[in-house]
C-alpha positions in Angstrom: 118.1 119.9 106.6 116.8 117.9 109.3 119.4 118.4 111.5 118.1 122.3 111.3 114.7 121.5 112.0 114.7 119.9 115.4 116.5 123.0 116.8 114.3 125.5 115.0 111.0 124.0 116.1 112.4 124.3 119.4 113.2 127.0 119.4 109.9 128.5 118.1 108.3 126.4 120.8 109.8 128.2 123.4 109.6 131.3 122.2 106.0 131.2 121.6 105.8 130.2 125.8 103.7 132.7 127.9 106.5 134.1 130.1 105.7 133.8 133.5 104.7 136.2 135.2 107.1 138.3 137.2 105.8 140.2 140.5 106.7 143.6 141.6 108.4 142.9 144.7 107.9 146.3 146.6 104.5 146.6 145.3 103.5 143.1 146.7 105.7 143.9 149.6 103.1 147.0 149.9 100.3 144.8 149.6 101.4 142.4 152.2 101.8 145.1 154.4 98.0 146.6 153.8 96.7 143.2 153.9 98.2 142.6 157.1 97.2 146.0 158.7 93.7 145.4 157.6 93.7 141.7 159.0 94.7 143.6 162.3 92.4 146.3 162.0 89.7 143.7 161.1 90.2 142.1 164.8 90.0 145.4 166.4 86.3 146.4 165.0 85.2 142.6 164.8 84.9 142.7 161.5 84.7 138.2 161.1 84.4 138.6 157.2 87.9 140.4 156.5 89.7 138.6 158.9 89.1 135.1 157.9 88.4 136.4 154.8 92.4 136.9 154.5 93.3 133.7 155.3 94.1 130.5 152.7 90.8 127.9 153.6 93.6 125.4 155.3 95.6 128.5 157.7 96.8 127.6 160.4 96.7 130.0 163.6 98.9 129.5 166.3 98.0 131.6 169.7 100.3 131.3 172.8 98.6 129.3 174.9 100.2 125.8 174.5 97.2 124.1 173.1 96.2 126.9 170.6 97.0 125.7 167.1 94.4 126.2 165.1 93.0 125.3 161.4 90.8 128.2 160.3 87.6 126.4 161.2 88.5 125.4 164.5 89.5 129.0 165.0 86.8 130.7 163.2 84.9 128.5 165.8 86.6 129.4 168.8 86.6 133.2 168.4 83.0 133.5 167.1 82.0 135.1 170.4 85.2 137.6 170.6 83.4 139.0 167.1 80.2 139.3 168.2 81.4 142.0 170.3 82.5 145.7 169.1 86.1 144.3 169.2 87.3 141.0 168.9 90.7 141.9 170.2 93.4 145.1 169.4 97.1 144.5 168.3 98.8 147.5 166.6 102.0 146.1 164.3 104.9 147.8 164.0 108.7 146.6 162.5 107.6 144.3 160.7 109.7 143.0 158.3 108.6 140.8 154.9 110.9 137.9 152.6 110.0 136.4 149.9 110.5 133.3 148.3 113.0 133.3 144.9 109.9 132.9 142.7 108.2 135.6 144.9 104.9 133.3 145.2 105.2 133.0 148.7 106.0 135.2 152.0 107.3 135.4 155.5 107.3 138.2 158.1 107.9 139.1 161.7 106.6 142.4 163.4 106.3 143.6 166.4 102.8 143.5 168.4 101.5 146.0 171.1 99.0 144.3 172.6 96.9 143.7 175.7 99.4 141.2 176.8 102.2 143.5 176.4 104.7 143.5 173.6 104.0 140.1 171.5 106.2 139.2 168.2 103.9 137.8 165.2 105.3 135.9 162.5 103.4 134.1 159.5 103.7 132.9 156.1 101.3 133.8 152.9 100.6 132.0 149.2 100.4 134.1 146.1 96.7 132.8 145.3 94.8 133.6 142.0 96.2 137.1 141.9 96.1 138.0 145.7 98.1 137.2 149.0 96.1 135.0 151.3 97.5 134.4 155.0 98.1 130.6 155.4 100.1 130.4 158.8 100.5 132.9 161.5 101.8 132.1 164.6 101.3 134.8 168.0 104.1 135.0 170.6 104.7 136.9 174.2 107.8 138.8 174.4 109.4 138.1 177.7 112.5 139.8 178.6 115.7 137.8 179.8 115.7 139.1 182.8 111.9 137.6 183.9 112.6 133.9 182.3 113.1 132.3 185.8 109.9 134.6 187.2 107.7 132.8 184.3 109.3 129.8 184.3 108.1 129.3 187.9 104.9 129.9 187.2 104.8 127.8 184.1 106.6 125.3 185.6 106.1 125.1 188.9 108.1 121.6 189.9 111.1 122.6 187.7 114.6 122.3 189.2 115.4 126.4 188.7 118.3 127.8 190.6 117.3 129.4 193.9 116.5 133.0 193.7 
């Protein structure tokens, strides 16, 4: 008889386990996509509250300057004068394209930026947190064609050893 009981208490115990919980994957991919548009949107009509307000307390914002990497304070910071105006800045996303992780508890994306500095690529990375998708990395980037690499590279770089023109 004992050799029956091990095996049955087992397997009650796992049967009486709370399943976990299993997420929709288009509907969160849905959500990531309204979150995202909002977190834009936010930016464009300087609303501070909804766009720090989307990111995890230790984000991490990476701009394209070469010394922008910010943690949300530092950035929050930073831009506090940019949302004191009627705009803190205005990208529009489009193409944007969304992974997730096997579990689904996290997320990646890229998209496509129009912005003030021409077309930029965005990319980031969010947590599944207490039931909502908070933005914990996002990193901005300037899209330069092939064809102008040795233009900028001259003026990023202005002692490199580029090939003559």
């Amino acid at each position: 008889m004992f050799k029956w009981l091990c095996p049955l208490i087992l397997l009650l115990l796992l049967s009486c386990s709370k399943p976990e919980e299993k997420l929709d994957v288009k509907m969160e991919e849905a959500r990531i996509h309204q979150l995202m548009d909002s977190w834009h949107q936010a930016a464009s009509v300087a609303d501070e509250e909804t766009f720090f307000g989307s990111m995890s307390e230790d984000a991490i914002y990476l701009g394209t300057d070469k010394n922008e990497r910010w943690d949300k304070s530092t950035f929050m910071e930073w831009s506090e004068p940019y949302f004191q105006r009627d705009t803190a800045w205005s990208f529009h996303s489009h193409d944007r394209t969304i992974y997730f992780s096997t579990d689904a508890k996290n997320a990646w994306f890229e998209e496509s930026l129009d912005t003030w500095m021409g077309p930029c690529r965005g990319s980031g990375v969010l947590e599944w947190d207490n039931g909502e998708w908070k933005l914990t990395h996002y990193n901005l980037a300037m899209c330069i064609d092939n064809d102008d690499i040795d233009a900028v590279l001259r003026v990023i770089q202005p002692d490199s050893l580029l090939p003559p023109d």
